[in-house]
N, CA, C and O atoms as a Maestro MAE file, in Angstrom:
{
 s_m_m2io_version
 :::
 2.0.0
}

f_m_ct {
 s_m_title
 :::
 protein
 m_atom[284] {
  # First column is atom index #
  i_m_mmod_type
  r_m_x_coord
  r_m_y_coord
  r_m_z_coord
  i_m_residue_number
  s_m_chain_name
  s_m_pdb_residue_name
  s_m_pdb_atom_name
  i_m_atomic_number
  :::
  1 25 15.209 7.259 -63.666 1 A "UNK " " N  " 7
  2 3 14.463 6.121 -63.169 1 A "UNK " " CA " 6
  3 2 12.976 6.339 -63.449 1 A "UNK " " C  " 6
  4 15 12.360 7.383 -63.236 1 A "UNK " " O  " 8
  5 25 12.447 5.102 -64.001 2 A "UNK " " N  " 7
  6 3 10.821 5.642 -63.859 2 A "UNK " " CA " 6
  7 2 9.998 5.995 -62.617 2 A "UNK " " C  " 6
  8 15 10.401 5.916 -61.456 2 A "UNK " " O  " 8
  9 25 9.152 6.275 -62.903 3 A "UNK " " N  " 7
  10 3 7.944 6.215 -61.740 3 A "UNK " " CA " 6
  11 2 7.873 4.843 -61.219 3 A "UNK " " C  " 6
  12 15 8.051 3.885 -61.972 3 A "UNK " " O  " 8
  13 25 7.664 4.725 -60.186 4 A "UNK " " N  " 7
  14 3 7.711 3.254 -59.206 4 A "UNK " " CA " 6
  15 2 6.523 3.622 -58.871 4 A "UNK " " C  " 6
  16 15 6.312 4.766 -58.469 4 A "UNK " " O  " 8
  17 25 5.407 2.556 -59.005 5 A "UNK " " N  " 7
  18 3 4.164 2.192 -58.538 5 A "UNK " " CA " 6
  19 2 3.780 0.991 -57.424 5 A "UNK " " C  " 6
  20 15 3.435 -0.158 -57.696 5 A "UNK " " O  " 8
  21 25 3.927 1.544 -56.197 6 A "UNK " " N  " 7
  22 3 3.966 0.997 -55.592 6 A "UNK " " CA " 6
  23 2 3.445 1.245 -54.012 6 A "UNK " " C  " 6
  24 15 3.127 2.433 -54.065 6 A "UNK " " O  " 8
  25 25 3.218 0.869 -52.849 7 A "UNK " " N  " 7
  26 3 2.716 1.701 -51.752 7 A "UNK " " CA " 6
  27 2 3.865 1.812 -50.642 7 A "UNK " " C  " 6
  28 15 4.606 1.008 -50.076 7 A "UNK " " O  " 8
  29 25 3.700 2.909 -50.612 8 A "UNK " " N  " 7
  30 3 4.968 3.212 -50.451 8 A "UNK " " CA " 6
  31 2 5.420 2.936 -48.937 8 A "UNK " " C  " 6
  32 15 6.531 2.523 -48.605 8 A "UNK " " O  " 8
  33 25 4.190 3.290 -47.950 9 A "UNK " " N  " 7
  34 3 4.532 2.648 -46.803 9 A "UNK " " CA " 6
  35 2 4.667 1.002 -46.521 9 A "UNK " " C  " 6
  36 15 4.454 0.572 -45.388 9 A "UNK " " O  " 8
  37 25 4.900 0.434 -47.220 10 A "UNK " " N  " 7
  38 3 4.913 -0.928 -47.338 10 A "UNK " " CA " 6
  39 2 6.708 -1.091 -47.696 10 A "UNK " " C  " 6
  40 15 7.586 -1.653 -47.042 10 A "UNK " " O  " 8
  41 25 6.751 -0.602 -48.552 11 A "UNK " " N  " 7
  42 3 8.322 -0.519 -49.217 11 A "UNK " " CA " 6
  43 2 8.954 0.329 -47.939 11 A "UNK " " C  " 6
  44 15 9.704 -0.481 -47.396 11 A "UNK " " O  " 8
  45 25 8.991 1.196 -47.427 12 A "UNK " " N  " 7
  46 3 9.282 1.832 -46.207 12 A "UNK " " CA " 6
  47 2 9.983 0.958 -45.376 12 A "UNK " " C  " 6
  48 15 11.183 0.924 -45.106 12 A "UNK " " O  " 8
  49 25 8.851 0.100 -44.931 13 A "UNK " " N  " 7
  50 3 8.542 -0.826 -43.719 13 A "UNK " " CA " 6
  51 2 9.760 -2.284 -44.381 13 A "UNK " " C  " 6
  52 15 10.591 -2.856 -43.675 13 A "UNK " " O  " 8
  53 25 9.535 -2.524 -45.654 14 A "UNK " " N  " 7
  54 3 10.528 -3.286 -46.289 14 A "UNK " " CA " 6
  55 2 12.210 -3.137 -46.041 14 A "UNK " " C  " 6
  56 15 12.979 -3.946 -45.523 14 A "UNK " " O  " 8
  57 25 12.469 -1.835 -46.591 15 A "UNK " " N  " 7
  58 3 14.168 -1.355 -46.553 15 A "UNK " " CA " 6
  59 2 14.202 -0.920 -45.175 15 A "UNK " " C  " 6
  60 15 15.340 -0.565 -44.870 15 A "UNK " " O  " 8
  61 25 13.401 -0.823 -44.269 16 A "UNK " " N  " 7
  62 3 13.633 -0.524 -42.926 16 A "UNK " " CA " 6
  63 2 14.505 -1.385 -42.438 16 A "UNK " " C  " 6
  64 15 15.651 -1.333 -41.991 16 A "UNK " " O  " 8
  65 25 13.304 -2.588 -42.718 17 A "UNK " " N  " 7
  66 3 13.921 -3.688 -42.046 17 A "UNK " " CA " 6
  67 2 15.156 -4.563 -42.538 17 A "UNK " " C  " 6
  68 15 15.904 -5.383 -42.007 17 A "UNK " " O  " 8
  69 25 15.008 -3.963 -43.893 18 A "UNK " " N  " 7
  70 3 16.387 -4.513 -44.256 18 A "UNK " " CA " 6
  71 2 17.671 -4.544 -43.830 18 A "UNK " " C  " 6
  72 15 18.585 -5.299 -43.498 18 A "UNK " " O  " 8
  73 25 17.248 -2.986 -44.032 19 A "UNK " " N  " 7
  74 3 18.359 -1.731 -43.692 19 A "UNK " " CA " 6
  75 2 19.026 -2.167 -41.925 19 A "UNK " " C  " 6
  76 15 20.199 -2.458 -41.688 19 A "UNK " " O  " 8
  77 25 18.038 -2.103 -41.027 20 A "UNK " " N  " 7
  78 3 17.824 -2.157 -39.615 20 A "UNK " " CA " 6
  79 2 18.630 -3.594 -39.307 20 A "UNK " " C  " 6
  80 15 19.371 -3.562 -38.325 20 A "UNK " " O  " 8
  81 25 18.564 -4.687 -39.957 21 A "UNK " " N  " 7
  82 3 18.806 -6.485 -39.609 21 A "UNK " " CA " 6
  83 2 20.475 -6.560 -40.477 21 A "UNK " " C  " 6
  84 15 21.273 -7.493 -40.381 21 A "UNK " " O  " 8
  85 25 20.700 -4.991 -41.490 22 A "UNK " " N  " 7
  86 3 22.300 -5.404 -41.843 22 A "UNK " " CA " 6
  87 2 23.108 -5.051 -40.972 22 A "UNK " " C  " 6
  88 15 24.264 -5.434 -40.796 22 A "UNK " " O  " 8
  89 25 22.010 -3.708 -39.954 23 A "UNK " " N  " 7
  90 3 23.249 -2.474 -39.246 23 A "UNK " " CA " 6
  91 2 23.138 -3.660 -37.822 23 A "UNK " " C  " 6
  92 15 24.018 -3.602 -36.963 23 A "UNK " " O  " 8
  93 25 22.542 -4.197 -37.755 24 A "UNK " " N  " 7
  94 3 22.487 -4.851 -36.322 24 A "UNK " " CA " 6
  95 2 23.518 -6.281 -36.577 24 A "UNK " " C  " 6
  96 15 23.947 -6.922 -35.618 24 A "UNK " " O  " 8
  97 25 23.776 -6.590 -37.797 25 A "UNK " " N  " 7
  98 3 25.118 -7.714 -37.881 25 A "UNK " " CA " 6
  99 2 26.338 -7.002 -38.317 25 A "UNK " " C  " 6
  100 15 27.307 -7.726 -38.543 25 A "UNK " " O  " 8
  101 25 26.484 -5.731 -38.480 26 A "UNK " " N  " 7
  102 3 27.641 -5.294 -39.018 26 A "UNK " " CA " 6
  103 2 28.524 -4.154 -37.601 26 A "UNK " " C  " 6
  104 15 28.087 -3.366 -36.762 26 A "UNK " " O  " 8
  105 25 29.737 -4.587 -37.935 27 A "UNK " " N  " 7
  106 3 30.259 -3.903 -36.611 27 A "UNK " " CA " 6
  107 2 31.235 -2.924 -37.025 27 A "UNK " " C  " 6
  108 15 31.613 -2.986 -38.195 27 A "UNK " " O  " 8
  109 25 31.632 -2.178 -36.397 28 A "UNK " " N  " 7
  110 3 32.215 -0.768 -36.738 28 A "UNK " " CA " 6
  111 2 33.194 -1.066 -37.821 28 A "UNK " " C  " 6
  112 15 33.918 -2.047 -37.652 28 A "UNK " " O  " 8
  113 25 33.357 -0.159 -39.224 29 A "UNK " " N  " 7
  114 3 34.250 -0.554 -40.222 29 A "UNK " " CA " 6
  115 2 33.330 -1.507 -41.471 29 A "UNK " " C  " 6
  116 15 33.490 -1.426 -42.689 29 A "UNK " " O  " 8
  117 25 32.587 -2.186 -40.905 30 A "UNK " " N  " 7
  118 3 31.614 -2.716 -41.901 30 A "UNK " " CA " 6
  119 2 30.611 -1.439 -42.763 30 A "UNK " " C  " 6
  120 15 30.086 -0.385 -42.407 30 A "UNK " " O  " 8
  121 25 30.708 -2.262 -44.148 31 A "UNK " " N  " 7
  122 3 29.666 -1.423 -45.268 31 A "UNK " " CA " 6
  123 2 28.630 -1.669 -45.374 31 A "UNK " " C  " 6
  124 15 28.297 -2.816 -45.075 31 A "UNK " " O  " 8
  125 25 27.435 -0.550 -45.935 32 A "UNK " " N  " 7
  126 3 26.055 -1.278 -46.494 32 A "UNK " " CA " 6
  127 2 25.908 -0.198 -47.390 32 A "UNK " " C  " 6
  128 15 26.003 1.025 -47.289 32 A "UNK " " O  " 8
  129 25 25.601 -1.139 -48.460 33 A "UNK " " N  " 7
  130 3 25.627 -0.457 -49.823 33 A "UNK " " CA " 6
  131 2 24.096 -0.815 -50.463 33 A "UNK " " C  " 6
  132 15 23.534 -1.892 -50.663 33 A "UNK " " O  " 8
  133 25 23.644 0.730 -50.711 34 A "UNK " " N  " 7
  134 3 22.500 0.282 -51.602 34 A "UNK " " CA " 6
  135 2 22.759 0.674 -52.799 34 A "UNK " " C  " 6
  136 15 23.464 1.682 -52.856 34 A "UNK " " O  " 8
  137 25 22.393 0.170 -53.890 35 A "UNK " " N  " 7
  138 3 22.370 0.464 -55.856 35 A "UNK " " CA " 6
  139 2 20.497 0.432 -56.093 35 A "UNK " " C  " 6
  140 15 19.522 0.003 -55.476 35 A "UNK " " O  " 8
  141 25 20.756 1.114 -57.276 36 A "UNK " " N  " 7
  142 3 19.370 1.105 -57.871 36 A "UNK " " CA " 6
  143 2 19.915 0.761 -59.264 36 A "UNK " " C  " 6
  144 15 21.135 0.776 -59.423 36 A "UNK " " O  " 8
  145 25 19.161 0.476 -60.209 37 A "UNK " " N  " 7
  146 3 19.116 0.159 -61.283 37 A "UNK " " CA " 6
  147 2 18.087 -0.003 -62.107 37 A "UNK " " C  " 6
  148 15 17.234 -0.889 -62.044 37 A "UNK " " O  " 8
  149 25 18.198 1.105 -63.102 38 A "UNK " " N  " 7
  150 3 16.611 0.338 -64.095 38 A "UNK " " CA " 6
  151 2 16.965 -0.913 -64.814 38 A "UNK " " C  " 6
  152 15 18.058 -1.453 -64.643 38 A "UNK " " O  " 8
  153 25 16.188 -1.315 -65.500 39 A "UNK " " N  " 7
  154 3 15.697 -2.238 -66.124 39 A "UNK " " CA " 6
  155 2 14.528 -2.372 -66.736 39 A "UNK " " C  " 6
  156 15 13.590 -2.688 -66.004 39 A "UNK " " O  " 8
  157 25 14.214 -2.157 -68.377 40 A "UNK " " N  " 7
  158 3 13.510 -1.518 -69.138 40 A "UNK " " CA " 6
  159 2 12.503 -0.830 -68.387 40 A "UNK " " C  " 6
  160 15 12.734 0.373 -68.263 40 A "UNK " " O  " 8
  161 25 11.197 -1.350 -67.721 41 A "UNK " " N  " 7
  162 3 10.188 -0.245 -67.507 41 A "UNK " " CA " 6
  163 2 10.241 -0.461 -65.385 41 A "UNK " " C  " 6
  164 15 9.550 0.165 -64.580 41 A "UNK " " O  " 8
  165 25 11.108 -1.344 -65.135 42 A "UNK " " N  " 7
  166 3 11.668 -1.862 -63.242 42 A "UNK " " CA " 6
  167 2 12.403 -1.190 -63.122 42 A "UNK " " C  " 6
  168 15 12.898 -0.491 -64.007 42 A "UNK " " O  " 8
  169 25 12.831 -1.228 -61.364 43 A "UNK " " N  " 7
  170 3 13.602 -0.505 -61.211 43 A "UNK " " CA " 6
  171 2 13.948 -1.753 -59.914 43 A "UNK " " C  " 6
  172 15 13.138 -2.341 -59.197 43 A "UNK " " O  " 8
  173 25 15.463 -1.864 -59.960 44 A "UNK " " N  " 7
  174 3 15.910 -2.835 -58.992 44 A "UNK " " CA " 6
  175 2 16.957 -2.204 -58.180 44 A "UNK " " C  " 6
  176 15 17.908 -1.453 -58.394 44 A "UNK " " O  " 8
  177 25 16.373 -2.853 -57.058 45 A "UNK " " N  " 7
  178 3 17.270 -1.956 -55.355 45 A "UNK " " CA " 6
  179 2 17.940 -3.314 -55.203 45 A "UNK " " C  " 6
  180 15 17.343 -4.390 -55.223 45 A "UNK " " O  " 8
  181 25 19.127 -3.156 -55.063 46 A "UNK " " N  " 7
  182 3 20.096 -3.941 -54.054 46 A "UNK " " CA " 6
  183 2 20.681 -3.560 -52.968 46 A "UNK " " C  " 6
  184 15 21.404 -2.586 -53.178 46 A "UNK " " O  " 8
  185 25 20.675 -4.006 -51.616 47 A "UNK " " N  " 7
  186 3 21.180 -4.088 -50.240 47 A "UNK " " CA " 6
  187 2 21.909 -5.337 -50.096 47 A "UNK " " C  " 6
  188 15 21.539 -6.509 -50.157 47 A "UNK " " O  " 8
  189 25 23.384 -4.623 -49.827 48 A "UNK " " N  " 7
  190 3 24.622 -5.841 -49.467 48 A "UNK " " CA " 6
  191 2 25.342 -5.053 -48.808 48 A "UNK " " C  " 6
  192 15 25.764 -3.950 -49.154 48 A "UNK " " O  " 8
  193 25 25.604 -5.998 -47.160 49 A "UNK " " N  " 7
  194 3 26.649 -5.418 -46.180 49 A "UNK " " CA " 6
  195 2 27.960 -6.564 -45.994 49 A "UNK " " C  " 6
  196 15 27.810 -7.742 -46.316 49 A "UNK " " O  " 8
  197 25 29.034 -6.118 -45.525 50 A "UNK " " N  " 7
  198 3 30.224 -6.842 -45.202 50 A "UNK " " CA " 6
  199 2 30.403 -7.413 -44.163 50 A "UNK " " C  " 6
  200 15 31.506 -7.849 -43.832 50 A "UNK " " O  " 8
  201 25 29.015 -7.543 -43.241 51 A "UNK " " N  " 7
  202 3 28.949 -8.043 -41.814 51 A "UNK " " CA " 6
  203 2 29.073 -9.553 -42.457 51 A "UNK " " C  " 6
  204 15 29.123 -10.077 -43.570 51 A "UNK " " O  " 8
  205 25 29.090 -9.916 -41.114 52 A "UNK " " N  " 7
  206 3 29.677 -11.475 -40.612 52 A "UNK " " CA " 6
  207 2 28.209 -12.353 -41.954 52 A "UNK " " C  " 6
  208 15 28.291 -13.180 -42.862 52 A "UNK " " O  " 8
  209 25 27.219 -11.662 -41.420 53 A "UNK " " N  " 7
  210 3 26.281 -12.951 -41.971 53 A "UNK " " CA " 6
  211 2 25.001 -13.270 -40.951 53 A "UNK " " C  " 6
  212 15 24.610 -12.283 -40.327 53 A "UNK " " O  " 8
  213 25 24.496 -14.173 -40.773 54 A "UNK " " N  " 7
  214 3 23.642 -14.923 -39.856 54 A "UNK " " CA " 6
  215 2 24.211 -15.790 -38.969 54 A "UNK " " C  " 6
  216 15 25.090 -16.587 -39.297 54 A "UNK " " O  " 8
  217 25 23.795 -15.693 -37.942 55 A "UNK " " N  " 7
  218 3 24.333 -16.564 -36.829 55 A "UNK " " CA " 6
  219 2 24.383 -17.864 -37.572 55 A "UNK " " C  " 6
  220 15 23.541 -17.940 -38.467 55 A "UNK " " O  " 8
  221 25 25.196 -18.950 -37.414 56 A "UNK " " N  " 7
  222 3 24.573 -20.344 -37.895 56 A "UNK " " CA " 6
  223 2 23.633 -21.080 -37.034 56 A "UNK " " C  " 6
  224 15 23.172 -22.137 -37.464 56 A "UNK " " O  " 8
  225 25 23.271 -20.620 -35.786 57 A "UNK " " N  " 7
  226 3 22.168 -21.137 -34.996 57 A "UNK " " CA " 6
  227 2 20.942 -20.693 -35.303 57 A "UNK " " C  " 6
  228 15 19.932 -21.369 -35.111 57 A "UNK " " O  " 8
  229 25 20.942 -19.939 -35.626 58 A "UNK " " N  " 7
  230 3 19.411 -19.364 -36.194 58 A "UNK " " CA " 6
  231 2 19.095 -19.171 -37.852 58 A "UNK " " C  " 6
  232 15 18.041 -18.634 -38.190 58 A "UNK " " O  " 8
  233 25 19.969 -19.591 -38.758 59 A "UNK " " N  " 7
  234 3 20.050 -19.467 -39.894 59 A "UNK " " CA " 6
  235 2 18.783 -20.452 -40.209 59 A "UNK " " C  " 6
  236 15 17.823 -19.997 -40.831 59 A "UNK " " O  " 8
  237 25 18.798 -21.610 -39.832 60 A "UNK " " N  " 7
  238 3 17.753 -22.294 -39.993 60 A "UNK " " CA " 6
  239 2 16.189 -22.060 -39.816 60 A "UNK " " C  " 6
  240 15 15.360 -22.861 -40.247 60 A "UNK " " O  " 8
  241 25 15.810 -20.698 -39.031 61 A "UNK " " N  " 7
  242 3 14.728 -20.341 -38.515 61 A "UNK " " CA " 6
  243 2 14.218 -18.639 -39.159 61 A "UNK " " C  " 6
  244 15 13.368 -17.833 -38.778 61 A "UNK " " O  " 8
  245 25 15.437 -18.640 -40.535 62 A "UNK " " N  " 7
  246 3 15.210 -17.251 -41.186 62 A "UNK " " CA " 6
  247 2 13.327 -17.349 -42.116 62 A "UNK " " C  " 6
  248 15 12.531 -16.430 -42.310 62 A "UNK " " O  " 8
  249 25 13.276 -18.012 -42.278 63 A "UNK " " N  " 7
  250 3 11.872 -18.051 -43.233 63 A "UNK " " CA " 6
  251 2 10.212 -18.495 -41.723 63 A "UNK " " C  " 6
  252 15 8.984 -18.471 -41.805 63 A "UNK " " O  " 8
  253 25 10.891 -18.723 -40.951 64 A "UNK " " N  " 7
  254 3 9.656 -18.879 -40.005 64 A "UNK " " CA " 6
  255 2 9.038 -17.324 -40.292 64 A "UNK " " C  " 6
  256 15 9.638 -16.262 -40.456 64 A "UNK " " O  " 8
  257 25 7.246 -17.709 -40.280 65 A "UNK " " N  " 7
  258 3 6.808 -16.812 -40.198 65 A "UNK " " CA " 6
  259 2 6.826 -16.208 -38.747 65 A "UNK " " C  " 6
  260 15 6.993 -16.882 -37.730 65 A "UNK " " O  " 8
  261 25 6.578 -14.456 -38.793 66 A "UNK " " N  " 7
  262 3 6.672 -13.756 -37.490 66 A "UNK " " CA " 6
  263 2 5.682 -13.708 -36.551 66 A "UNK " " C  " 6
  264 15 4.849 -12.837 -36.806 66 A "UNK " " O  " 8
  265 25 5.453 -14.402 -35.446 67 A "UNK " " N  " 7
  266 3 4.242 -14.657 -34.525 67 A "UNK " " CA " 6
  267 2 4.488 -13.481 -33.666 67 A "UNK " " C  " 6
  268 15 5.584 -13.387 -33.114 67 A "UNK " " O  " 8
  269 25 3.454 -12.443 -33.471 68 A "UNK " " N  " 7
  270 3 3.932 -11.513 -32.218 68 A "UNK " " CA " 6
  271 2 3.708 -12.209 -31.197 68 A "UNK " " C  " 6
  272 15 3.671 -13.433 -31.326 68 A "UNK " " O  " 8
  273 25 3.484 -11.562 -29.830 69 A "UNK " " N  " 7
  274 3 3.684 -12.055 -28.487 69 A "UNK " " CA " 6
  275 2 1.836 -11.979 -28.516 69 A "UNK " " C  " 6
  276 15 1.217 -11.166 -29.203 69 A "UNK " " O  " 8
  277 25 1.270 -12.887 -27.725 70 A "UNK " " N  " 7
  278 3 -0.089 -12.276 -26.827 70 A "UNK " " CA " 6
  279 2 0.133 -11.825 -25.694 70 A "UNK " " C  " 6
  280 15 0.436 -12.560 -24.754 70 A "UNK " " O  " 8
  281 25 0.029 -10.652 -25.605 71 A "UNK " " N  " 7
  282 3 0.315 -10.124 -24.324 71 A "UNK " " CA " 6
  283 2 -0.975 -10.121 -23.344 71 A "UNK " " C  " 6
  284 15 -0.877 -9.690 -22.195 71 A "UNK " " O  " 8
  :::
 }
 m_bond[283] {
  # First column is bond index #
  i_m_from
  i_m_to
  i_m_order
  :::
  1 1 2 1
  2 2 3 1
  3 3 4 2
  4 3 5 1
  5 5 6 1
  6 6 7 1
  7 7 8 2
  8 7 9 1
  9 9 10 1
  10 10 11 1
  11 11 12 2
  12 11 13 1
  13 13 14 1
  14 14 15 1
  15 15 16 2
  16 15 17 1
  17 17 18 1
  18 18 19 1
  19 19 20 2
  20 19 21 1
  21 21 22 1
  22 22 23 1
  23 23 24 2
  24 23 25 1
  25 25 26 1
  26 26 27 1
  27 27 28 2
  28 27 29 1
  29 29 30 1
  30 30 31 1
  31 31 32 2
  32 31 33 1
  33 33 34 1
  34 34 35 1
  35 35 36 2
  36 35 37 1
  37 37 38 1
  38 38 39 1
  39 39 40 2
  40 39 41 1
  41 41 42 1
  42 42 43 1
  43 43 44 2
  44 43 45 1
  45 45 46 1
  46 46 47 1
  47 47 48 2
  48 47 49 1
  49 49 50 1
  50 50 51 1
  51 51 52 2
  52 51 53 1
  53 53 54 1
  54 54 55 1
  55 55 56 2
  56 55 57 1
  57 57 58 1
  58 58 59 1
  59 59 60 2
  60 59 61 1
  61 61 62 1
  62 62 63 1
  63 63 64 2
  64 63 65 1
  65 65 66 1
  66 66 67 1
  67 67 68 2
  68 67 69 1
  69 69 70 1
  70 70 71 1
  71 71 72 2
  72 71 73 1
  73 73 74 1
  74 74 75 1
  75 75 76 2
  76 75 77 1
  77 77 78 1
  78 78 79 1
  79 79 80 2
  80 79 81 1
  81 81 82 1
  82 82 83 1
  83 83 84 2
  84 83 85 1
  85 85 86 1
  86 86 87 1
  87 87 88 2
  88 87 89 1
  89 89 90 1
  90 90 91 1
  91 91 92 2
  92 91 93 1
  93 93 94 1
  94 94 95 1
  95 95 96 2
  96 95 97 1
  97 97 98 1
  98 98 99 1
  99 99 100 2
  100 99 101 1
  101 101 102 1
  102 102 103 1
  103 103 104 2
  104 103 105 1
  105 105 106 1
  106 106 107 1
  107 107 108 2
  108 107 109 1
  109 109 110 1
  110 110 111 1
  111 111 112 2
  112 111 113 1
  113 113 114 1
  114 114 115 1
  115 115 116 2
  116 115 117 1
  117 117 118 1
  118 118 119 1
  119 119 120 2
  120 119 121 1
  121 121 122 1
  122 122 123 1
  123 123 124 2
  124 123 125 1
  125 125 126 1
  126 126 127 1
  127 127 128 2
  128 127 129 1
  129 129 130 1
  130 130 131 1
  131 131 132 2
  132 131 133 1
  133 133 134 1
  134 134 135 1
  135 135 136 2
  136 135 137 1
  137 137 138 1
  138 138 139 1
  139 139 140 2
  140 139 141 1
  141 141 142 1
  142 142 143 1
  143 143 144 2
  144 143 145 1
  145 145 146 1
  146 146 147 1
  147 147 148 2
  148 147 149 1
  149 149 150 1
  150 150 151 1
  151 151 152 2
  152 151 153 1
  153 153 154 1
  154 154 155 1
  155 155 156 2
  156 155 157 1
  157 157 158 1
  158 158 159 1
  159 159 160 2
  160 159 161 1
  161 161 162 1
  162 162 163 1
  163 163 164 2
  164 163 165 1
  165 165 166 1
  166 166 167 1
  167 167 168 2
  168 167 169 1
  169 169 170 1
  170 170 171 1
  171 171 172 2
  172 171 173 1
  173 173 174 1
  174 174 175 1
  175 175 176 2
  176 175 177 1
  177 177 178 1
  178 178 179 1
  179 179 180 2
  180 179 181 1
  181 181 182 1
  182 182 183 1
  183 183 184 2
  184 183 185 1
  185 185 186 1
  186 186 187 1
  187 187 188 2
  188 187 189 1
  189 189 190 1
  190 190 191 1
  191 191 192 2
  192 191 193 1
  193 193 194 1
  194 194 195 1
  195 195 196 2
  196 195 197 1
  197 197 198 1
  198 198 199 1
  199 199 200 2
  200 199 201 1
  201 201 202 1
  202 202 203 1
  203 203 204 2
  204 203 205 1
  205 205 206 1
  206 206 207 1
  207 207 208 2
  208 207 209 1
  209 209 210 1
  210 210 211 1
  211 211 212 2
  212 211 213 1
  213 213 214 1
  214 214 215 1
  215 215 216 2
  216 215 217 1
  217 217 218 1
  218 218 219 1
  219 219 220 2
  220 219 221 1
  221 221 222 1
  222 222 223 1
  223 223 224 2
  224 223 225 1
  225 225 226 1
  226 226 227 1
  227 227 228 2
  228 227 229 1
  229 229 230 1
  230 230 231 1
  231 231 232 2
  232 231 233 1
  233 233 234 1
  234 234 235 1
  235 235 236 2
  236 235 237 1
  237 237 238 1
  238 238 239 1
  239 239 240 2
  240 239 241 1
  241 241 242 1
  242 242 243 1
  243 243 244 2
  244 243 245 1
  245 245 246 1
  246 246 247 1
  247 247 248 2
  248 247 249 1
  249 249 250 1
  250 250 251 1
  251 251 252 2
  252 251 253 1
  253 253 254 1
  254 254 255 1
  255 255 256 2
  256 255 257 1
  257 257 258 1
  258 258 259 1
  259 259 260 2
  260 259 261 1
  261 261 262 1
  262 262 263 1
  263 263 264 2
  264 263 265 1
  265 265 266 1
  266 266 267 1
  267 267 268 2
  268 267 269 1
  269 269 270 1
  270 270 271 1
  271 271 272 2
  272 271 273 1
  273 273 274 1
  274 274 275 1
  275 275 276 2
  276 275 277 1
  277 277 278 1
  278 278 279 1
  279 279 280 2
  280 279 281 1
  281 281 282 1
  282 282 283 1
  283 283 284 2
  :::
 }
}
């Protein structure tokens, strides 16, 4: 694989959350599979689990941006 240029705590914080939002829909017996792959001078990560999916009640509210709380 090449060198990946990139920052890395950012990408971290990325597959965290990826990682973190498949294991929280997938229930015991369910997979999560990551691949890498180059591609001439890229390098491409795929994350796919066998969980259910997205609620359909909230599926509609996946792209809202994230407002924290004011506490």
């Amino acid at each position: 694989m090449p060198e990946v240029l990139r920052n890395q705590e950012e990408l971290e914080q990325v597959f965290f959350n990826i990682i973190n939002n498949a294991k929280d829909a997938m229930k015991n017996g369910d997979t999560l599979t990551i691949t890498t792959k180059q591609i001439d001078n890229f390098v491409e990560v795929a994350i796919s689990d066998t969980g259910e999916g997205i609620d359909p009640e909230i599926r509609n509210k996946i792209f809202d941006p994230f407002l924290p709380l004011n506490l």
